[in-house]
N, C-alpha and C positions, 0 to 999 in steps of 0.2 A: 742178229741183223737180218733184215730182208734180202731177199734171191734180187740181185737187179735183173730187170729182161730187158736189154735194149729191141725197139718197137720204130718203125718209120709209119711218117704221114701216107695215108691210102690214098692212091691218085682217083679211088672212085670220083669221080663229079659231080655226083646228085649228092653227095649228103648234104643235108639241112646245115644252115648255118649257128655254128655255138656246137656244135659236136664233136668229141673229139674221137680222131679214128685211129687204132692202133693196129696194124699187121701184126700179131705175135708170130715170132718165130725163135726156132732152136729149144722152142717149150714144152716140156711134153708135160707138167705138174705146176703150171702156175692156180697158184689157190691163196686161200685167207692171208691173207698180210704183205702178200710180194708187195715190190714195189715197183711201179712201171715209169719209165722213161721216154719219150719220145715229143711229138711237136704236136701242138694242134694246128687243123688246118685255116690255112689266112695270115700263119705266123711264124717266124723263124725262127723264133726262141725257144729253145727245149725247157720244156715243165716235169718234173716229175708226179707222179698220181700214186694214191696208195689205193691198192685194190683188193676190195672185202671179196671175191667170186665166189659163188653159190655151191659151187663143182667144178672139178677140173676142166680143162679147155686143153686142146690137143696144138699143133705146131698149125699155124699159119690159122688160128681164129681170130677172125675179124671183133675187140670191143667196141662197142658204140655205147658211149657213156654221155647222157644227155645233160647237162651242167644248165637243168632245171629241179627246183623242187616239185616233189609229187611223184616222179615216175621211178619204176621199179628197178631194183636191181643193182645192187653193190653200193660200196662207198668209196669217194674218192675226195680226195684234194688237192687241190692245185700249190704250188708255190710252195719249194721244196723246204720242209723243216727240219734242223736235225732231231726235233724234238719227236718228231714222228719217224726217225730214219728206221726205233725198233718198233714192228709189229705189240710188243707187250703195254708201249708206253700209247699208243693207240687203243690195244684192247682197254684203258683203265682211263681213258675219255669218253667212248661207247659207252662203260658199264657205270659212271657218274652222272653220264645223260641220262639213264633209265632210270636210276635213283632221283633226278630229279625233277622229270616231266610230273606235273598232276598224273593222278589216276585214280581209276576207280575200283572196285573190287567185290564181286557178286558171289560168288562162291569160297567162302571164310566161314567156319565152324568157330565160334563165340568160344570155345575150350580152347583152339587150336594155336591160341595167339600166348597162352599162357607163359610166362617165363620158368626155368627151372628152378629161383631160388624161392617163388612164390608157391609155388609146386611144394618144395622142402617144407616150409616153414607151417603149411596148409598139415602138409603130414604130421609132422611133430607134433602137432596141436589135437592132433587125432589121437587116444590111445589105440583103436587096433589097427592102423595102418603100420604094416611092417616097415617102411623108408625113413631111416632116420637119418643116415648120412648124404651127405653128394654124392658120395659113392653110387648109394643104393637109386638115387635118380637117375645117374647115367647108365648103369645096369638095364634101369626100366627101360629108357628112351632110345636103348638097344636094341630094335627088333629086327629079325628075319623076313617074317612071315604075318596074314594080315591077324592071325591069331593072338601075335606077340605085342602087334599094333593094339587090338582091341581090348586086350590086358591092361597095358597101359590108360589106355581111352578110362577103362573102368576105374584104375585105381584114381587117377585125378575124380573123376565125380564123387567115388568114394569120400577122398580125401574133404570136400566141400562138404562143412560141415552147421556153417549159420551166413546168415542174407549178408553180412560183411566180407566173405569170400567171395560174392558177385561183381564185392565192389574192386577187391583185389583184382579179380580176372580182366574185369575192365580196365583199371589203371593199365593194365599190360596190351592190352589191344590198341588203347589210347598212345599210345608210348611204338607199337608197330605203325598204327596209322599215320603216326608222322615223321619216322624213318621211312616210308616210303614214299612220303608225299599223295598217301591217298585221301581226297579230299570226300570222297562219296560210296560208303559201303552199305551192304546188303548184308545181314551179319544171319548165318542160321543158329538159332536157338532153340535146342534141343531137351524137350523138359520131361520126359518119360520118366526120365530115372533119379530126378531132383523133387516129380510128383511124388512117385515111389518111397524115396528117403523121409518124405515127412513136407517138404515147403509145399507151398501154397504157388498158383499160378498169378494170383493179384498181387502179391506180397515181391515175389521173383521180379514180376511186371514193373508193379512201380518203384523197385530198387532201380532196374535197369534204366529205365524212364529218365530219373532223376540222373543218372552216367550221363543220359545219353543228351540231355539237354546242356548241362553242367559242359559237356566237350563243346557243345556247337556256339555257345556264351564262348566259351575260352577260346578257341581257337577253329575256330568256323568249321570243322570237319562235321560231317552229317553222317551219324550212324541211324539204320534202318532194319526192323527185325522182321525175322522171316522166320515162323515155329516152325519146326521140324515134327512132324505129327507121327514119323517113324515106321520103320517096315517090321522092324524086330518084334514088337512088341506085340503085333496084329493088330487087324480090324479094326476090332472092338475097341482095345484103347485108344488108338484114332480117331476114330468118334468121338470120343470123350478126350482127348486134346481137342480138336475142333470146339467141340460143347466151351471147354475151357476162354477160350480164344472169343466165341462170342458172344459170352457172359460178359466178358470185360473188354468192351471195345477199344482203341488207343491208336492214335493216328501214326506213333512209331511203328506199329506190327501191320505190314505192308500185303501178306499174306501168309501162305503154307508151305511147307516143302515136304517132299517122302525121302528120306534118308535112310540110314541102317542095312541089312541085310537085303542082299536083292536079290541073292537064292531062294532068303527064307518067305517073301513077301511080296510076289509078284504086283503088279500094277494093277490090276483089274480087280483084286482084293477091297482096293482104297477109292473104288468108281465112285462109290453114294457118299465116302465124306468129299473127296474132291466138287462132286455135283453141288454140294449144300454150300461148298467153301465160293466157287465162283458163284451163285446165286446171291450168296451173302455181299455180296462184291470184294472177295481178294483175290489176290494174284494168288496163281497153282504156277510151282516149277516142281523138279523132281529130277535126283539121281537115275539114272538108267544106261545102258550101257558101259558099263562101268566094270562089272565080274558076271554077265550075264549076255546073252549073243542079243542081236537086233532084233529078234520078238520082244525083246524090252524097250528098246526104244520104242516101236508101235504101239505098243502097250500105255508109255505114258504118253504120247500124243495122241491116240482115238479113242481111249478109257481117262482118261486123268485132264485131258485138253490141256498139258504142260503147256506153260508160254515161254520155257525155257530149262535147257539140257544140263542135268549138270553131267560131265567123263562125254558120255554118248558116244564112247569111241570104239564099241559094238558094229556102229553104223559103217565102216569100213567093209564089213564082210557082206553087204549088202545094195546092191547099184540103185535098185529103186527108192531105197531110202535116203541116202544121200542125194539122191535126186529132189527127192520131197522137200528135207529138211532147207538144199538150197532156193527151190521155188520157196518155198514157207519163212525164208530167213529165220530161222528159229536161232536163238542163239545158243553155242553151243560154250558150256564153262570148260572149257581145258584146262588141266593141273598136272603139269609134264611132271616134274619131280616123284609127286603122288602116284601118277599114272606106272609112273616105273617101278612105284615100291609093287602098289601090284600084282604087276605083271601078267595081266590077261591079254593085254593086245600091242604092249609093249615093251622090253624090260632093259633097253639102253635110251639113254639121252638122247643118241643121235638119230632113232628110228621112230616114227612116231604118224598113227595118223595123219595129223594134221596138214603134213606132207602131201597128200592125196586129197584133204578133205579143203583144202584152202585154192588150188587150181579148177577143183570143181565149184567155189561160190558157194562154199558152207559158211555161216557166218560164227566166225571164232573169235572167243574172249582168253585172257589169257590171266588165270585166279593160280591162288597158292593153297588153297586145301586148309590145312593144318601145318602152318610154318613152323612150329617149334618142334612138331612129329617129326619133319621131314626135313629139319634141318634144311630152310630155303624161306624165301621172303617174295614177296611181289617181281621188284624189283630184280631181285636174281633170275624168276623164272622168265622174265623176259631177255634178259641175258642168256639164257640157255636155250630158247627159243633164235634167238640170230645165232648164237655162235656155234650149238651142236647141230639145229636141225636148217638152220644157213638160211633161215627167212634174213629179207633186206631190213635196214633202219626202216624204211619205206611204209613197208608191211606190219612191223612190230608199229607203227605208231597208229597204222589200220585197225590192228588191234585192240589198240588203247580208244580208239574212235568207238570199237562197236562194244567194246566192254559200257562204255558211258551212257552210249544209245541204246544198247539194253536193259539198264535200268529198269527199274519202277519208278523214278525223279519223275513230279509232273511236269516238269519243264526239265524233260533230260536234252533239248536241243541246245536250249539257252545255259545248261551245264557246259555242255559242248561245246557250245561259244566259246566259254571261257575258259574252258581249259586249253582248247588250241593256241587264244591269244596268248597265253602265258608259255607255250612249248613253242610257238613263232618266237619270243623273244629268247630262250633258252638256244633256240639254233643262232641265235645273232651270238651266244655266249661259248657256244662251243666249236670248237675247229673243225666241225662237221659240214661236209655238203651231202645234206642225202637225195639220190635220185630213185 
């Protein structure tokens, strides 16, 4: 059950009218889920409020909770329910809203979405893939370390063995995409090591093609591909991804990305494909700050001219660029869960950039990496965003705004239109007032 704090009307004067003012006292720990009691002012009837707070508040802190939408800071509701008396039956209306705003999703690895039994059955069909049980999947999907990660990474591609495995992978991204309710994704497609094996980049292309038109016929989601031209592999093969890319033109493949190792593959390596890449006219983004300090993030925006970050959470150890990136709006992909596996700049839930990067005017999206890696979905990490690192409903739907407006969508406004209308009606559905 929740802590009650009894709270009395502030005799301050000035406050604006529609505000409700609470004197805390006797509190030294009111935080996430209390429940607060007292009057608003102009009325004599006691309301009770449930109160999301960001951080603790000490004895005699004035709330001023503005019972408008749009503005920052907690959640609250009027007109006492017993259905909300527990904090838990509360957290599992917040975490049903996230599940079913629209959304969008820019930083998604095309493998990452894969399911475990499709994973199995991909192996069996392999003779030298060692995974023949569920066992042996869950083993894999076991990992420590990013070593243990990229084990895994490898044996799935491995495992993919003819163009009907692309169509499996996508059935499964298809099947994410609308358990999240994301209606507009950015999907990276990473083909190094599927050139490597033997397929063709036309062949991979127009499989995916046909996925990807077949979803948007079915059920309106709009998937959009972004090669992955890769840092592992070098330079050179870079090049010749690019070359690949456009040999075969396709109005799905939006542009490039640099992915992979970002020890192995500095940014200023991939200067003259990225040059050929915007000339050609695509969009350049690029991993950076991610397992490497903020000379990477510079790196991909004055060598690579990224039009967007994917981790860049580097940029914290550095004032001027944080400064930059917020004069520049750049958008930066966040992947809290991911970012924790990690662990370069942060390795609990509750600490995180973004903390610091978000009061400065950085503009932050909030992506899921590789969901079935990290055991997390969309939807979840924006939950994990309000509830470990105590951003508001407010902010979290901020977020969901500039995930959209980041795009590539040629008309990412008029997405934006309409994804709000539909999260304005969702708030008329859910027992939420966010301020």
């Amino acid at each position: 059950m929740s802590t009650v704090v009894k709270g009395k009307k502030n005799k301050a004067a000035s406050a604006p009218k529609g505000v409700l003012e609470l004197a805390i006292e006797a509190c030294h720990d009111l935080h996430y889920g209390h429940l607060v009691e007292g009057s608003v002012r102009g009325s004599r009837k006691p309301v009770s409020w449930f109160f999301y707070a960001s951080k603790p508040y000490t004895p005699g802190a004035v709330i001023l909770g503005r019972l408008l939408e749009e503005k920052r800071r907690g959640l609250y509701r009027a007109e006492p329910s017993k259905e909300f008396a527990d904090p838990e039956a509360l957290d599992r209306q917040v975490r049903a809203f996230f599940r079913a705003i629209p959304k969008t999703e820019i930083h998604l690895h095309f493998e990452g979405c894969i399911r475990k039994e499709t994973f199995l059955e991909m192996a069996r069909r392999n003779p030298k893939s060692a995974i023949r049980t569920a066992q042996d999947v869950e083993r894999l999907f076991t990992f420590h370390n990013l070593g243990e990660f990229i084990r895994a990474f490898v044996n799935l591609q491995d495992a993919m063995t003819e163009l009907a495995d692309f169509e499996r992978l996508f059935e499964d991204l298809a099947v994410y995409l609308k358990k999240n309710h994301i209606v507009y994704a950015e999907i990276f497609f990473a083909i190094s090591k599927f050139v490597q094996k033997g397929f063709t980049y036309p062949a991979m292309l127009e499989t995916l093609s046909r996925c990807i038109r077949n979803l948007e016929r079915s059920e309106g989601t709009r998937v959009r591909l972004l090669i992955d031209v890769s840092r592992t592999f070098g330079a050179e093969n870079a090049k010749a991804n690019l070359a690949r890319v456009l040999e075969s033109p396709n109005d799905l493949v939006l542009g490039i990305g640099l992915g992979g190792d970002e020890k192995a593959g500095p940014a200023g390596l991939f200067k003259e494909t990225f040059r050929k890449a915007v000339k050609a006219g695509l969009h350049v983004v690029a991993h950076a700050g991610e397992d490497v300090g903020p000379e990477s993030v510079w790196s991909a925006l004055k060598d690579l001219g990224a039009e967007r970050l994917g981790h860049g959470m580097a940029a914290i150890e550095d004032e001027k660029l944080m400064a930059d990136l917020a004069k520049r709006r750049t958008p930066i992909e966040l992947c809290l869960t991911s970012n924790v596996f990690t662990g370069r700049y942060t390795r609990t839930l509750d600490s995180h950039p973004a903390q610091v990067f978000h009061p400065k005017g950085l503009n932050l999206t909030v992506n899921s990496d590789d969901p079935t890696f990290f055991k997390t979905d969309l939807s979840q990490e924006l939950w994990a965003f309000h509830r470990h690192l105590h951003f508001s409903i407010a902010d979290i739907l901020t977020f969901v705004e500039n995930g959209a407006l980041a795009t590539f969508h040629p008309e990412r406004k008029v997405l934006w239109k309409l994804m709000s209308a539909e999260i304005a009606k969702l708030r008329r559905q859910y027992p939420l007032v966010i301020v």
